[in-house]
PLY file of the C-alpha trace (Angstrom):
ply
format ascii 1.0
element vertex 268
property float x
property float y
property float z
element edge 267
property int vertex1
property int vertex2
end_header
25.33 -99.50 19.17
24.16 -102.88 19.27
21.75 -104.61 16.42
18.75 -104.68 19.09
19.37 -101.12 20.20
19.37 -100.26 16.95
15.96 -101.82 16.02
14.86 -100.43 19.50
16.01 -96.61 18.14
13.51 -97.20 15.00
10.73 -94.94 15.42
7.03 -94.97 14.24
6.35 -95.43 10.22
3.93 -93.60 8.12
3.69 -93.12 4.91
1.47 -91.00 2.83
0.93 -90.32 -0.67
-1.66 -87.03 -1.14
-3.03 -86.37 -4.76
0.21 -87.62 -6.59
0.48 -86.61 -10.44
3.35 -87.21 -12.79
4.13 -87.07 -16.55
6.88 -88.01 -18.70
8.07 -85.73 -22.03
8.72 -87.95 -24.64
9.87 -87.28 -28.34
6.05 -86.91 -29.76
4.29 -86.97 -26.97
3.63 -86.34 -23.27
2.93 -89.22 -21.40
0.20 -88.82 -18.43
1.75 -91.34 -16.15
0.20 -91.11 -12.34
-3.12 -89.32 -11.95
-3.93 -87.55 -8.39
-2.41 -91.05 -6.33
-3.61 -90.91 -2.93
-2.83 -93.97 -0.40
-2.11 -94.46 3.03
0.33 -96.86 4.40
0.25 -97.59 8.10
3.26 -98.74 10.02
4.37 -101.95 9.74
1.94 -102.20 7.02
2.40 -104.80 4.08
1.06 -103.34 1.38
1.31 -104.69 -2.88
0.61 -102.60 -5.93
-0.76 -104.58 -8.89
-2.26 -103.68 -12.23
-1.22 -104.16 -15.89
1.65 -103.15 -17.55
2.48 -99.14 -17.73
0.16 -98.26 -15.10
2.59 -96.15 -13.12
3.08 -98.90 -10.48
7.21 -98.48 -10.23
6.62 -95.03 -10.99
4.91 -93.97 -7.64
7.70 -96.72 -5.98
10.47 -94.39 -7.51
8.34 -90.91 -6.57
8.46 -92.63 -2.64
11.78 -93.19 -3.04
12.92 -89.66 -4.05
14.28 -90.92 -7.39
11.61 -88.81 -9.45
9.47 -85.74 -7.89
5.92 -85.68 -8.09
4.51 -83.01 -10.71
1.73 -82.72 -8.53
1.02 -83.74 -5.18
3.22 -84.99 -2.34
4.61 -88.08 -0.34
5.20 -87.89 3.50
7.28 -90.41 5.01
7.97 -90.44 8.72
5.94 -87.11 9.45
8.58 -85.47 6.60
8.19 -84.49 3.21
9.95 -87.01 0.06
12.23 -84.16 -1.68
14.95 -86.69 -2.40
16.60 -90.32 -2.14
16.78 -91.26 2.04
18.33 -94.02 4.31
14.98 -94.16 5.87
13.20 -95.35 2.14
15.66 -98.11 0.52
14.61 -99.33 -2.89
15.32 -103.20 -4.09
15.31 -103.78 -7.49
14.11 -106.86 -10.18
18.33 -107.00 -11.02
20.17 -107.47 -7.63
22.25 -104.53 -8.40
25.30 -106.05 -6.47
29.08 -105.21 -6.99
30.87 -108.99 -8.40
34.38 -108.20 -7.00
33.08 -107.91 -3.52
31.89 -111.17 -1.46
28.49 -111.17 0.49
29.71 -109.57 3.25
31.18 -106.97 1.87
28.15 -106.09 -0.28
25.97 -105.86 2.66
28.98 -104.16 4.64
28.79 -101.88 1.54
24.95 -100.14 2.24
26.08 -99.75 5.59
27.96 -96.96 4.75
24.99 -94.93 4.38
24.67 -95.35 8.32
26.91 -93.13 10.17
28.17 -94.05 13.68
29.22 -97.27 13.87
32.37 -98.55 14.05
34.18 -101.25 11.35
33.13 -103.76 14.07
29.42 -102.84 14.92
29.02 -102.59 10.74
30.19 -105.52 10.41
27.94 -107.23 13.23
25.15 -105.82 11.80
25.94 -106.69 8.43
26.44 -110.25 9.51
23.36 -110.27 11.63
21.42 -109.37 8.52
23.15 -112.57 6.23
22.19 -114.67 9.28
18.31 -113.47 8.59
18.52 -113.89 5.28
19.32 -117.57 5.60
23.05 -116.69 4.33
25.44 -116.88 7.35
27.33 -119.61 6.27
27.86 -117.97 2.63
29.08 -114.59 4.07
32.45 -115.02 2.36
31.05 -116.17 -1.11
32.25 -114.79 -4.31
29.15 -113.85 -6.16
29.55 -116.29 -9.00
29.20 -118.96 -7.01
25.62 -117.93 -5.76
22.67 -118.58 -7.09
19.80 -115.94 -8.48
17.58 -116.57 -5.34
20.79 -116.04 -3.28
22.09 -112.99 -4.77
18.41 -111.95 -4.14
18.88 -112.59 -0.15
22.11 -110.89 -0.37
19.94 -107.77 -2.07
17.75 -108.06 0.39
19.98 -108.31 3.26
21.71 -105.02 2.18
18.51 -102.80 1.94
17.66 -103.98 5.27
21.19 -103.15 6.95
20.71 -99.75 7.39
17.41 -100.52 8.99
14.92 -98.32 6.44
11.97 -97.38 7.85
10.22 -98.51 4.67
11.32 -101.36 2.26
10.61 -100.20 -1.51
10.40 -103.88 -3.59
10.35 -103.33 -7.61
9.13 -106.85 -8.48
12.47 -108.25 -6.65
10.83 -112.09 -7.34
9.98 -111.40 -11.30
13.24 -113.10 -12.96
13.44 -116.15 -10.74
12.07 -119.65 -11.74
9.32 -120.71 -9.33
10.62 -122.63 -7.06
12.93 -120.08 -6.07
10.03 -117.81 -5.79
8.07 -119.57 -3.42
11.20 -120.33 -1.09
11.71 -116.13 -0.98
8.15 -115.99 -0.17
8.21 -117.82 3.09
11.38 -115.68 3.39
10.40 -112.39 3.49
6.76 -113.47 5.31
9.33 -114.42 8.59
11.57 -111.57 8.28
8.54 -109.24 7.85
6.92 -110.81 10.78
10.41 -110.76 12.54
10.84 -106.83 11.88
7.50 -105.24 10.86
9.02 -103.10 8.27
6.77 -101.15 6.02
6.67 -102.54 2.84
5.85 -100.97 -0.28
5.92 -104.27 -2.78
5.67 -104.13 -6.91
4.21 -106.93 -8.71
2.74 -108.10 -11.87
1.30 -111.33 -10.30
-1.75 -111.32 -8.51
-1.17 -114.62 -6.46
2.06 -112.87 -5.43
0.59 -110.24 -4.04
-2.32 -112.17 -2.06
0.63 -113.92 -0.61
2.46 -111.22 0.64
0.32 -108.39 1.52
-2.17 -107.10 4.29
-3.35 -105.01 1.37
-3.73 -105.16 -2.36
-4.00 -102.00 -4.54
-5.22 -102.25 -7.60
-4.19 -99.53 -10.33
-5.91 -98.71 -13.51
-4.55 -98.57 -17.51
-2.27 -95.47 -17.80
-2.66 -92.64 -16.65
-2.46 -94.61 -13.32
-5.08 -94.60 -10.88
-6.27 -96.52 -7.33
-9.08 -98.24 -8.94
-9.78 -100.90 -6.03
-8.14 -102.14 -2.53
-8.45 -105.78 -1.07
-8.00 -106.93 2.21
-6.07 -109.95 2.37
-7.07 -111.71 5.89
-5.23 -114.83 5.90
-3.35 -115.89 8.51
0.58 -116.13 7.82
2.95 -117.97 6.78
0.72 -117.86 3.71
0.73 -120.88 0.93
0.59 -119.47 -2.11
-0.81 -122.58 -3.86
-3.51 -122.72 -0.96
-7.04 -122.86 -1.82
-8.03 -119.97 0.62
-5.05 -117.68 -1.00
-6.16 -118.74 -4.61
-9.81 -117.26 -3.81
-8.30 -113.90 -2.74
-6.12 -113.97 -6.02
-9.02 -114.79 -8.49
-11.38 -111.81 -6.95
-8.22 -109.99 -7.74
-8.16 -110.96 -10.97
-11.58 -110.27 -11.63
-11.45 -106.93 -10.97
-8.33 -106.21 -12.76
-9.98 -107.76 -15.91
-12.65 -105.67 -15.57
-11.02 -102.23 -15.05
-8.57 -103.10 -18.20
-11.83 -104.19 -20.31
-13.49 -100.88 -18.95
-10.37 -98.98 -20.44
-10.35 -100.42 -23.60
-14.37 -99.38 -24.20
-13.34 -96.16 -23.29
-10.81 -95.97 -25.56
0 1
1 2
2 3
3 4
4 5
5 6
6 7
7 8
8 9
9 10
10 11
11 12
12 13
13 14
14 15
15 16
16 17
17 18
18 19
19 20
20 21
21 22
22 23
23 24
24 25
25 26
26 27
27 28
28 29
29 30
30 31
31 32
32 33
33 34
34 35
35 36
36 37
37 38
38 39
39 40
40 41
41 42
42 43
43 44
44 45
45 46
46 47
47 48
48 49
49 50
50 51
51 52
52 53
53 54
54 55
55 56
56 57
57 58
58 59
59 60
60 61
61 62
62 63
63 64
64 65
65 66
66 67
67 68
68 69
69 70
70 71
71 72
72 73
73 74
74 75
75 76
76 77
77 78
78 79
79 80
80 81
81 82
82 83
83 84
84 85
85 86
86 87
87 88
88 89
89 90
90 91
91 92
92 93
93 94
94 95
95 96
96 97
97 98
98 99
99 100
100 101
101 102
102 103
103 104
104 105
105 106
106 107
107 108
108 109
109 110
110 111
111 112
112 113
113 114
114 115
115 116
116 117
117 118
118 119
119 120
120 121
121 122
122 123
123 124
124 125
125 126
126 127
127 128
128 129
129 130
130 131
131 132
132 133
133 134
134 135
135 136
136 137
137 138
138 139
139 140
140 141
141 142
142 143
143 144
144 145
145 146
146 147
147 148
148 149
149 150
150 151
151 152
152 153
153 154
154 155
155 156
156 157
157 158
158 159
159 160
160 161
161 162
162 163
163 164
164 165
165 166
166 167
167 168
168 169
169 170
170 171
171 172
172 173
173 174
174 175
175 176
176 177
177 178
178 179
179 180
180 181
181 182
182 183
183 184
184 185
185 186
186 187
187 188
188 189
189 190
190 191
191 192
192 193
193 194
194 195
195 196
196 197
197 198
198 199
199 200
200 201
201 202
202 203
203 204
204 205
205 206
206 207
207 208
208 209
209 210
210 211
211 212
212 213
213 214
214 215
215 216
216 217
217 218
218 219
219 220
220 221
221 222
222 223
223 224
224 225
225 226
226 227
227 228
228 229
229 230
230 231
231 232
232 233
233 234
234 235
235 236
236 237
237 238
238 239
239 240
240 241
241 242
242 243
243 244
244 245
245 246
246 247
247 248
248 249
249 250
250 251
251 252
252 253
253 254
254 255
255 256
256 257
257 258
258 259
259 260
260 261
261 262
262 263
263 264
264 265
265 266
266 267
């Protein structure tokens, strides 16, 4: 199978999230992490999570993965029900989580092996095709010490789109790079996302981020985590992220995030 018959063979995206709960036993305590989550992702849909710190944003990424079940609740994905980890729903982390005693290739050659039947040559087309996307072709062969942090990011990236997911899970992927970096990934995955329409499912701290990147911008509450507020983000792409229009977008954002975590601490 060819790369363009297989993006041809991808089928429609949904994802759902109905009434998700979760809590965490600790030593002392138990820890009311997600409370009753319900969101709806369409296809192709770019959509960012934001909200402070221990709000249960990576939590519900790691529930739509199939890393951690739902106490309550479900996730659908695809018309099927999350019970587990699936080829369809590939996670990418802050770290890039990449094996140093294989080359680029062979790390994106590597998460091809949870796509059966292709042969060592179509893998390795597709794998290459994906380095290629990623801006990478002519560092297929490089040892991972001689990459950079943004590059080892494009390799990351270039591996959890290989086995062509039907949604991208992104854990703050951007959060331990300087900013220059940053911004070049940005105009990065804006092409490939317009290039591919993947549904993304993205994790950030940072507003402007996510006013950058996303169609859509849910905001979660203090712990336990709830949706609190969504925002439309209506610009038209590639987006800037030190443009004026974007920085309006983030600050009403910001606003509101303020005033949910202000809310909280009355409350408490």
């Amino acid at each position: 199978m060819t790369v363009q018959q297989e993006l041809e063979a991808l089928q429609p995206a949904r994802l759902t999230i109905d009434r998700v709960s979760k809590w965490f036993a600790m030593k002392h305590q138990r820890v009311h992490a997600l409370d009753r989550i319900s969101l709806q992702v369409a296809e192709g849909e770019f959509v960012c999570l934001v909200g402070p710190s221990g709000c249960g944003k990576s939590t519900l990424l790691n529930v739509i993965a199939g890393l951690e079940n739902p106490d309550e609740g479900s996730v659908i994905s695809a018309g099927q029900p999350v019970n587990g980890p699936n080829r369809d729903r590939m996670m990418m982390f802050q770290e890039p989580a990449l094996f140093p005693w294989l080359d680029a290739l062979d790390n994106v050659l590597f998460g091809l092996n949870l796509k059966p039947g292709l042969t060592d040559g179509e893998r390795r087309e597709v794998a290459q095709y994906h380095l290629k996307l990623v801006g990478l072709e002519r560092f297929q062969h490089a040892n991972l010490h001689e990459l950079s942090g943004g590059m080892k990011q494009r390799v990351a990236l270039a591996r959890s789109l290989a086995p062509n997911p039907r949604v991208l899970l992104m854990d703050e992927p951007f959060a331990a790079l300087d900013a220059l970096t940053r911004e070049q990934l940005y105009g990065d995955i804006q092409r490939i996302w317009q290039q591919r329409r993947k549904t993304i499912v993205f994790v950030t701290h940072n507003v402007r981020e996510a006013a950058c990147l996303g169609d859509r911008v849910v905001l979660f509450s203090p712990h336990p985590g709830r949706v609190r507020e969504e925002f439309r983000i209506d610009l038209p792409r590639p987006r800037d992220i030190n443009s004026v229009d974007l920085a309006s977008h983030a600050t009403r954002i910001m606003t509101a995030l303020k005033g949910h975590l202000t809310e909280a601490e009355v409350a408490e």
